[in-house]
ZAMARGU-4260 file (C-alpha; in steps of 0.2 Angstrom, whole numbers, plus 5000, padded with zeros to 4 digits):
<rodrens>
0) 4989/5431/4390 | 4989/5430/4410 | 4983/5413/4417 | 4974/5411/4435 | 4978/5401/4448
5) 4966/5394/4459 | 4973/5384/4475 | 4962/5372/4485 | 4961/5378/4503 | 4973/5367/4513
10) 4965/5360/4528 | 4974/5365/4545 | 4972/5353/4562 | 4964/5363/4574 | 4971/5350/4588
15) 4987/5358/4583 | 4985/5376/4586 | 4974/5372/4603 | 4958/5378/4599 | 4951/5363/4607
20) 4934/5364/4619 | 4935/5382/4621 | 4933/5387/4601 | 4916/5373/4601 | 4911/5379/4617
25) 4911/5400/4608 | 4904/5394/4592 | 4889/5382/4603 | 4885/5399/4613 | 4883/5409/4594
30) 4874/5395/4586 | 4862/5395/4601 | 4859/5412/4601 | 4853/5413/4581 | 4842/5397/4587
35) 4833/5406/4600 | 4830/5421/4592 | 4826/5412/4574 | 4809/5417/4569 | 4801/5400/4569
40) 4808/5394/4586 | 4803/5411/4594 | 4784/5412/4587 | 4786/5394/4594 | 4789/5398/4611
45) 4776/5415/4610 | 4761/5402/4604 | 4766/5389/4618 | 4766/5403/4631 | 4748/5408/4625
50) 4741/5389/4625 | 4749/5388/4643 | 4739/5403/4649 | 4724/5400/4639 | 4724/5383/4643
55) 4728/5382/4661 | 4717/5396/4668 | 4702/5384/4668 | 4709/5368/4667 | 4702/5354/4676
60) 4691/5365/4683 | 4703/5371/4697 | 4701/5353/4703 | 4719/5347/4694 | 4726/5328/4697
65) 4744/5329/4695 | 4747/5312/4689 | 4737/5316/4672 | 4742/5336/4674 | 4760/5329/4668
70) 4754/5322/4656 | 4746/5336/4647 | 4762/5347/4648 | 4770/5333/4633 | 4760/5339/4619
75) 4763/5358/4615 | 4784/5356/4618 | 4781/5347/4602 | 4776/5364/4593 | 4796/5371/4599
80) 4801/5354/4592 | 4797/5356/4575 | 4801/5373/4574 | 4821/5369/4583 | 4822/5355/4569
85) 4818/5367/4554 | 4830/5380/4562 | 4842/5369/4568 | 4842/5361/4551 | 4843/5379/4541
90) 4858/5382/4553 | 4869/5366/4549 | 4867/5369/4531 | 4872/5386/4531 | 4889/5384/4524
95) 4880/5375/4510 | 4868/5387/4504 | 4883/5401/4506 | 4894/5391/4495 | 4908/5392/4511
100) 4910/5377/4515 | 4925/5372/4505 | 4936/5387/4514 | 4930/5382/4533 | 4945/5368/4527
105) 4957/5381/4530 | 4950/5385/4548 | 4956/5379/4565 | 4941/5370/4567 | 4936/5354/4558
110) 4919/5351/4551 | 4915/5337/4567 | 4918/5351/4580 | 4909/5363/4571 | 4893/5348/4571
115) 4896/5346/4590 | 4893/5366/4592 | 4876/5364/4584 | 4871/5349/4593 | 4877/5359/4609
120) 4868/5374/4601 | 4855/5366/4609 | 4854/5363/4625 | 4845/5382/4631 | 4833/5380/4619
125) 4830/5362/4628 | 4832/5369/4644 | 4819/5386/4640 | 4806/5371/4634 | 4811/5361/4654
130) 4804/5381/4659 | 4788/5380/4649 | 4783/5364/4657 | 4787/5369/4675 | 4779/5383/4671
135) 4762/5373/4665 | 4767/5359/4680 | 4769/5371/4693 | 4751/5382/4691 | 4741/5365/4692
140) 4751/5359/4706 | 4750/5376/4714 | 4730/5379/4714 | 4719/5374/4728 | 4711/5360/4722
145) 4724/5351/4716 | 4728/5334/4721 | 4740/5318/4717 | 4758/5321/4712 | 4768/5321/4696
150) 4779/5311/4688 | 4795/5319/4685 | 4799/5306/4673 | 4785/5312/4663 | 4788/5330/4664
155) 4804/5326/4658 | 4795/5321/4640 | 4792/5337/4630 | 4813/5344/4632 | 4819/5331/4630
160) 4808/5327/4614 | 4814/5345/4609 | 4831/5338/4610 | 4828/5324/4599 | 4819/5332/4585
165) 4831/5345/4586 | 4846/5333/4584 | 4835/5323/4571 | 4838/5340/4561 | 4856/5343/4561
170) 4858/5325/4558 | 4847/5328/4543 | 4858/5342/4537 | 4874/5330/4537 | 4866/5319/4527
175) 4856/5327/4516 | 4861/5342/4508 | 4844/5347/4505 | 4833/5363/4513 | 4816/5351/4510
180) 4822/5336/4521 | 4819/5343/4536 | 4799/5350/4533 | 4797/5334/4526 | 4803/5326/4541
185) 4792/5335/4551 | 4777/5332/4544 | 4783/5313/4546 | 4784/5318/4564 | 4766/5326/4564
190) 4758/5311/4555 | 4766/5300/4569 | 4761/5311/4582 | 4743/5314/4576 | 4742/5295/4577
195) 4750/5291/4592 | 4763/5281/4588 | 4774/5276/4573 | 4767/5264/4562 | 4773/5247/4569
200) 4757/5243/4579 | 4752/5239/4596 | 4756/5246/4613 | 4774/5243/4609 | 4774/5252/4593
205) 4766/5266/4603 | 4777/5267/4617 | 4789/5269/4602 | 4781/5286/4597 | 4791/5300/4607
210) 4774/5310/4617 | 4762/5294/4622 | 4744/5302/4626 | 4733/5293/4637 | 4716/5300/4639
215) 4697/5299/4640 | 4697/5288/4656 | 4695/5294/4673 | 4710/5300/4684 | 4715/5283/4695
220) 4730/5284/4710 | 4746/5288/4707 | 4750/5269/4713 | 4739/5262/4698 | 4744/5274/4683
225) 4757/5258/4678 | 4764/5270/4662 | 4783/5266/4661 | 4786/5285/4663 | 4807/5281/4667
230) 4808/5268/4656 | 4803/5282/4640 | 4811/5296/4646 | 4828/5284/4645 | 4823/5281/4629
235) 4820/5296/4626 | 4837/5302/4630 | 4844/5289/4622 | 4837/5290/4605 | 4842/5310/4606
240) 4860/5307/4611 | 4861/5293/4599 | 4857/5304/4583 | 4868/5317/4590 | 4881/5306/4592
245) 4877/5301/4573 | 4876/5319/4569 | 4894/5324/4574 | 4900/5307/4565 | 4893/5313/4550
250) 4900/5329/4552 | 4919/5320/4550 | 4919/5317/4571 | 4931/5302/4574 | 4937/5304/4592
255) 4935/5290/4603 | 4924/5303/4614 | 4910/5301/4599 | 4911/5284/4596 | 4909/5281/4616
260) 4896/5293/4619 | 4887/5283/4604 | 4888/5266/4610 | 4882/5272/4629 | 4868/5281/4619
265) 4863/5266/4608 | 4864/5255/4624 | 4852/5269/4636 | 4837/5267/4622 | 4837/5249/4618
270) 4837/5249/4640 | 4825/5259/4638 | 4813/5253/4623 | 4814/5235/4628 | 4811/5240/4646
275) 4793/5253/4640 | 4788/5238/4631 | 4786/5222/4642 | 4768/5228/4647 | 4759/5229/4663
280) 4764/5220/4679 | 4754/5207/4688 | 4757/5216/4703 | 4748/5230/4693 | 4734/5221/4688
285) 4730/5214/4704 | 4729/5232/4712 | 4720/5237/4700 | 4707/5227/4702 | 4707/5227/4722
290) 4705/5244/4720 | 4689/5241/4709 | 4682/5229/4716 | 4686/5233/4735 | 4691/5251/4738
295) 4687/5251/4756 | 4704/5240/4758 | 4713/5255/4750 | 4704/5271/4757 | 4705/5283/4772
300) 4688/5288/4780 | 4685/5305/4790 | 4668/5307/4798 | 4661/5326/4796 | 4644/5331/4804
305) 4636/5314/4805 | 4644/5308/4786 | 4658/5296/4782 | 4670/5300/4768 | 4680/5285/4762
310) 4693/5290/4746 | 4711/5286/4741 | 4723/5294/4751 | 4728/5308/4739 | 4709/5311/4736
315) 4706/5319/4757 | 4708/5334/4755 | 4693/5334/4745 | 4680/5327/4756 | 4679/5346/4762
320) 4674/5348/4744 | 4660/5335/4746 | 4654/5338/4763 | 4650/5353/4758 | 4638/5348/4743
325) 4631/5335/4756 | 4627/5349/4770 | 4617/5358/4756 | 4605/5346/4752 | 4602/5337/4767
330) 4599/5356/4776 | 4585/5356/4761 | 4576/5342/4766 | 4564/5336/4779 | 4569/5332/4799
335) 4571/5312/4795 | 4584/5314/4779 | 4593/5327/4787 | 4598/5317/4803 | 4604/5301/4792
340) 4619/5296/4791 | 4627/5294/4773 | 4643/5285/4767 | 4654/5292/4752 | 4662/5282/4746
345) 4675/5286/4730 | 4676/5272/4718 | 4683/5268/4702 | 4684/5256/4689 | 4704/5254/4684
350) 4703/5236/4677 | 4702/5241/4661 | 4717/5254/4660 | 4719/5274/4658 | 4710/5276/4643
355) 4695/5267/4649 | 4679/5274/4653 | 4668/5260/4658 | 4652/5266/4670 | 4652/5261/4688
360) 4638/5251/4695 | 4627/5259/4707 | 4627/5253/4727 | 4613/5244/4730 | 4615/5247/4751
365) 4605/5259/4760 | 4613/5276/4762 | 4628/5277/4753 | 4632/5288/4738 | 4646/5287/4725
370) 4659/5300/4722 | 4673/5300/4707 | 4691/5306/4705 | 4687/5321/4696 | 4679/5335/4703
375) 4672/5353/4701 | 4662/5361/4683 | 4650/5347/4679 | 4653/5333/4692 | 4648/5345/4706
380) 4630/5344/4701 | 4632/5328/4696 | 4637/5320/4714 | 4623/5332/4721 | 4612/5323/4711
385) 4618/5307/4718 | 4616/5313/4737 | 4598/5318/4732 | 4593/5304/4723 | 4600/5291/4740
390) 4590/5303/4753 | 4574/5301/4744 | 4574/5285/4737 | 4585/5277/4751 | 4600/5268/4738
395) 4608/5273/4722 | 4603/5257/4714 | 4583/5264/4718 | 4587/5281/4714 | 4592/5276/4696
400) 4576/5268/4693 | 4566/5283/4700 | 4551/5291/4686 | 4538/5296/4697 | 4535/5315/4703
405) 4550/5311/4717 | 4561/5317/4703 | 4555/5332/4706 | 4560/5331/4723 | 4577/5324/4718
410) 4580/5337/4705 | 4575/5354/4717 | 4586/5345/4732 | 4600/5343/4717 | 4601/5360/4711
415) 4591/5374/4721 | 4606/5378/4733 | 4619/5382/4716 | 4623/5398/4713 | 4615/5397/4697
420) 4602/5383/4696 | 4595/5386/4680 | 4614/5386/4674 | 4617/5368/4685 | 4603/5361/4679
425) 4607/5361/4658 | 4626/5355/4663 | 4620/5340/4670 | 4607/5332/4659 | 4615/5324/4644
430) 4608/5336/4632 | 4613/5352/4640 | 4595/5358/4640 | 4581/5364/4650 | 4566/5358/4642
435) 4559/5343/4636 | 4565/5323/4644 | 4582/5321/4646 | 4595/5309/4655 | 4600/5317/4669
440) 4621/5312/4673 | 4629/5304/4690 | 4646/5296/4696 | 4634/5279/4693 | 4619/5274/4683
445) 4610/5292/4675 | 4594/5297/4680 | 4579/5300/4669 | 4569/5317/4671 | 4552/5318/4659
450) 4546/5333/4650 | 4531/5336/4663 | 4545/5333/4676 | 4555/5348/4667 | 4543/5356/4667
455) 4539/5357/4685 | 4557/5358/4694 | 4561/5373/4680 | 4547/5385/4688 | 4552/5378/4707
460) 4570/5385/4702 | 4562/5403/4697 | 4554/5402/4714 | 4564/5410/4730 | 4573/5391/4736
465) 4567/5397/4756 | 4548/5396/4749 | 4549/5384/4743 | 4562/5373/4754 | 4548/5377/4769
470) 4535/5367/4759 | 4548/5352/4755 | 4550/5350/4773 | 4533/5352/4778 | 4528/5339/4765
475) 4544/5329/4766 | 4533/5312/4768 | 4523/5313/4752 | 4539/5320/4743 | 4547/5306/4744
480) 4533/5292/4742 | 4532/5281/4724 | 4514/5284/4724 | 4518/5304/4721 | 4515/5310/4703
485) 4521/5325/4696 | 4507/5335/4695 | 4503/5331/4715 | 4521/5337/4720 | 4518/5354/4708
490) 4504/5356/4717 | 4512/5354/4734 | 4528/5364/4731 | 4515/5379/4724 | 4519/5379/4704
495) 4509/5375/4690 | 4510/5357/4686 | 4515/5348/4670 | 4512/5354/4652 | 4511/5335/4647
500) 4507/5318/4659 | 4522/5308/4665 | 4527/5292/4657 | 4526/5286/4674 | 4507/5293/4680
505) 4498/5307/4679
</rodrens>
């Protein structure tokens, strides 16, 4: 009879045989190698690269604002988050699904250094993601339209929510010994995400949330944005470097190093989530609303061929964007409009935050037209509708209010000089169509075409625009009188009039 003697492995020191820095600093650069080349971080990285370039080839129309063009580069990292903390997570609890990790006792390096290596294991795959969103940052900022400047507080957002989700995950495998914690932590990260912030309520809870979207208004100066963009991104870090921290503790890390590195961590997000939180300033508010209410005590103005632009500063370069929509329909019209002088004036309305979208009266004095902070795709005919609508009805406030045959008038002016009017015609009426009434969209109050009124400026658009531009200015007068009807302006422009009678006269 033989017996076997099993010995437990005796745990060595690693301090005393100096492996030290060096030995976490080897096993980090493995770990992050397997973490890059995992197969859910890298199909990660392939879709992100694919959004990126499908996304940003036609974003914003070529017209980007950099102050909401960082913002849209917080989202997708999230994508590389989930899959870091899935593989970071598999990587941590590899010893336990091989049954090893009772002999990596006898080895130089205990299981707190090995937990720092994977929280370091980290750091490319956070600094590949900082890549991505230059990347994304850098071809808006880089096109000819853009305007505005970026935050680099906010770009800071999507690696360092990597970070975080990715520490969350080795954290996760020191405290759970359990391959289904982490997917079920990041569907919990998914739900929060999808909603916006974490289930405390409010614009604190939200803030609270690590990617904070802000969309559906208008874009507003840099100056008047009012996120606390530094304030979360401290947070941020400090939320990362806290479960970290936590991670490496778990792991059997007892050095003072840890337990300092926690308490600056700790100390940098409650900084940085009480500071997020405290709401917007009243110097703020009051810029906000002078910018509202009184732009012209916060623009520049240029003059170009007999019209003044007035915008935000980081809006100029634009007015050559406008001027040129202005040269083309005042060179339609008759001898008086096309020696008047016009005022554009951008204006918004920020009182009410980002995420507002409230309508902007129209101006009620004589000869000035509204312009927005977005530009290009749909806004282009939308502000040429505008200009139209002031030269033949004199103000934007009587141009609204417009349902007689000048509409017609408005409407050819609008869109006979794009390259495709038919095309310009159905992006700017709310519909998206050609026939039948519709309301027609502007930076102000909409305009109303009729069906008869359809009817009319679609056959004028068929027609060469020189033909038919010589009998605009010809009968400029009657064009532009209230008495015209629809079927009198077919007739003078050459078409067929109306299929059906305006609601306005015959």
């Amino acid at each position: 009879m033989s017996a076997v003697l099993e010995e437990t492995p005796v745990a060595v020191d690693g301090r005393a045989n100096g492996g030290g820095a060096r030995a976490v600093l080897e096993l980090a650069r493995l770990e992050a190698r397997r973490l890059v080349l995992s197969v859910p971080v890298l199909i990660a990285f392939v879709l992100y690269a694919v959004l990126i370039v499908w996304r940003t080839r036609s974003s914003w129309d070529g017209f980007p604002v950099l102050q909401d063009a960082d913002r849209s580069t917080q989202g997708w990292p999230l994508l590389v988050g989930f899959a870091v903390l899935l593989s970071a997570n598999f990587a941590a609890l590899r010893s336990r699904r091989h049954h090893t990790e009772e002999w990596f006792g006898a080895l130089v390096m205990p299981r707190g250094r090995r937990t720092a290596a994977h929280v370091l294991s980290l750091v490319p795959v956070v600094l590949l993601t900082a890549v991505f969103v230059g990347g994304q940052f850098g071809w808006e900022a880089l096109k000819p339209g853009a305007v505005g400047q970026g935050s680099p507080a906010e770009l800071l957002v999507g690696p360092l929510t990597v970070l975080l989700l990715g520490a969350g995950g080795i954290l996760l495998a020191r405290l759970v010994a359990s391959a289904w914690a982490a997917p079920l932590l990041g569907v919990f990260f998914l739900f929060t995400s999808m909603l916006g912030s974490l289930p405390l309520g409010g614009e604190a809870g939200a803030w609270l949330s690590p990617v904070v979207s802000t969309s559906g208004g208008q874009p507003l100066p840099s100056d008047l944005i009012g996120r606390p963009a530094a304030w979360h991104a401290l947070y941020l870090a400090g939320v990362a470097l806290c479960l970290a921290f936590l991670a490496v503790l778990a792991g059997g890390g007892r050095g003072a190093a840890v337990k300092a590195g926690l308490a600056v961590a700790l100390v940098m997000g409650l900084v940085g989530g009480v500071a997020q939180s405290r709401g917007e300033s009243a110097e703020l508010v009051a810029a906000r609303e002078r910018a509202s209410v009184s732009p012209e005590k916060e623009q520049k103005c240029v003059e170009r061929d007999g019209t003044t632009y007035c915008a935000f500063e980081e809006w100029m370069p634009r007015t050559a964007d406008w001027a040129d929509v202005v040269d083309r329909v005042r060179s339609l019209t008759g001898d008086e409009a096309r020696d008047r002088s016009l005022l554009v004036r951008q204006r918004i309305e920020a009182r009410y935050g980002l995420e507002s979208d409230s309508a902007i009266p129209p101006l009620t004095r004589r000869d000035q037209v509204t312009v927005g902070t977005e530009w290009g795709g749909n806004r282009v005919p939308e502000f040429s509708a505008a200009v139209a609508a002031v030269l033949v009805a004199g103000s934007e406030q009587a141009g609204s209010q417009v349902c007689d045959g000048r509409m017609v008038t408005v409407m050819w002016l609008a869109l006979s000089w794009q390259d495709d009017p038919m095309d310009a015609l159905r992006r700017v009426r709310l519909d998206d169509s050609v026939q039948g009434s519709a309301i027609v969209l502007s930076p102000t109050d909409p305009l109303s075409m009729t069906a008869g009124q359809t009817d009319v400026v679609r056959r004028l658009l068929e027609k060469p625009a020189d033909g038919v531009a010589a009998k605009v200015r010809e009968h400029w007068s009657e064009l532009t009188s209230p008495k015209l009807t629809t079927a009198r302006a077919a007739e003078l422009l050459g078409v067929a009039g109306p299929d059906e009678a305006d609601s306005c006269g015959a």
